[in-house]
C-alpha positions, 0 to 999 in steps of 0.5 A: 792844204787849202786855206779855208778862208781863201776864195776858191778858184773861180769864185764870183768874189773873183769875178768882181775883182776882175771886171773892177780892176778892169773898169778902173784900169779902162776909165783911167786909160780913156781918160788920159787918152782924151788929153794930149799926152804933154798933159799926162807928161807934165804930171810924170815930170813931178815924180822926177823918176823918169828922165824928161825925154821919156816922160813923153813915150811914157805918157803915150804908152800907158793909157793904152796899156790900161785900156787894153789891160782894162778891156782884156779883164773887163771882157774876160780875155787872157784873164790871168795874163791881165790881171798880172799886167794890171798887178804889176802896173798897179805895183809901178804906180804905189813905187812911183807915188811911195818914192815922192812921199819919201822924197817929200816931192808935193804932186799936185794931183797924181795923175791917175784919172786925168782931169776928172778925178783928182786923189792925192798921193795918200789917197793913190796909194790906198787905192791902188793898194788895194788894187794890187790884192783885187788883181791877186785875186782875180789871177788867182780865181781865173776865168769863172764869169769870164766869157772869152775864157770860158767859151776857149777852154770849151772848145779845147776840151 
């Protein structure tokens, strides 16, 4: 039986959740591509999770990863595949930040925006909480109001 109070499949409700989590995961991966990546490096060796030898690739291969995860929600490509990337990315981030705040690790910034925005950990973990429930969302709803998708499934009918 359906939940009365869930959105049904291709609700605009949806289709916000989307294009936000897409334009969060793009602003955040142009803004930590505009750096080098030893910047965005230096702030993964504060949650001394990784070892500092992959601090280094990891900085290089995120930020692409949440343009092109960005870019795919934003336009509407892959949908479902996209905001399954994105969950489980933003799922990653609260891991990362609820690992120092059990270790009692300070961060300076978390790293999340680059320069321009800086949130503490308390703040990240909100955000990307709720984050992980637009990207649900949009996996659940689909491809409504997503343009690529909608014009394939067209021409595979």
């Amino acid at each position: 039986m359906k939940n009365p109070s869930s959105p049904a499949p291709g609700s605009p409700a949806g289709a916000a959740a989307r294009i936000l989590v897409g334009a969060v995961l793009l602003y955040s991966g142009l803004q930590k591509s505009a750096v080098p990546p030893e910047e965005f490096a230096a702030i993964i060796d504060f949650y001394n999770i990784l070892p500092g030898a992959y601090s280094i690739v990891f900085a290089s291969v995120l930020p692409a990863l949440e343009v092109l995860v960005g870019l795919a929600l934003v336009t509407g490509c892959l949908c479902r595949w996209a905001a399954l990337a994105g969950g489980l990315m933003f799922l990653m981030f609260i891991g990362a930040l609820a690992s120092t705040l059990l270790r009692r690790i300070p961060l300076p910034d978390c790293g999340c925006f680059g320069k321009l925005v800086h949130l503490s950990p308390w703040q990240a973990l909100g955000l990307d909480s709720g984050l992980v429930c637009r990207s649900y969302l949009s996996y659940r709803t689909g491809a409504l109001g997503a343009p690529v998708d909608s014009w394939v499934e067209k021409g595979t009918e």
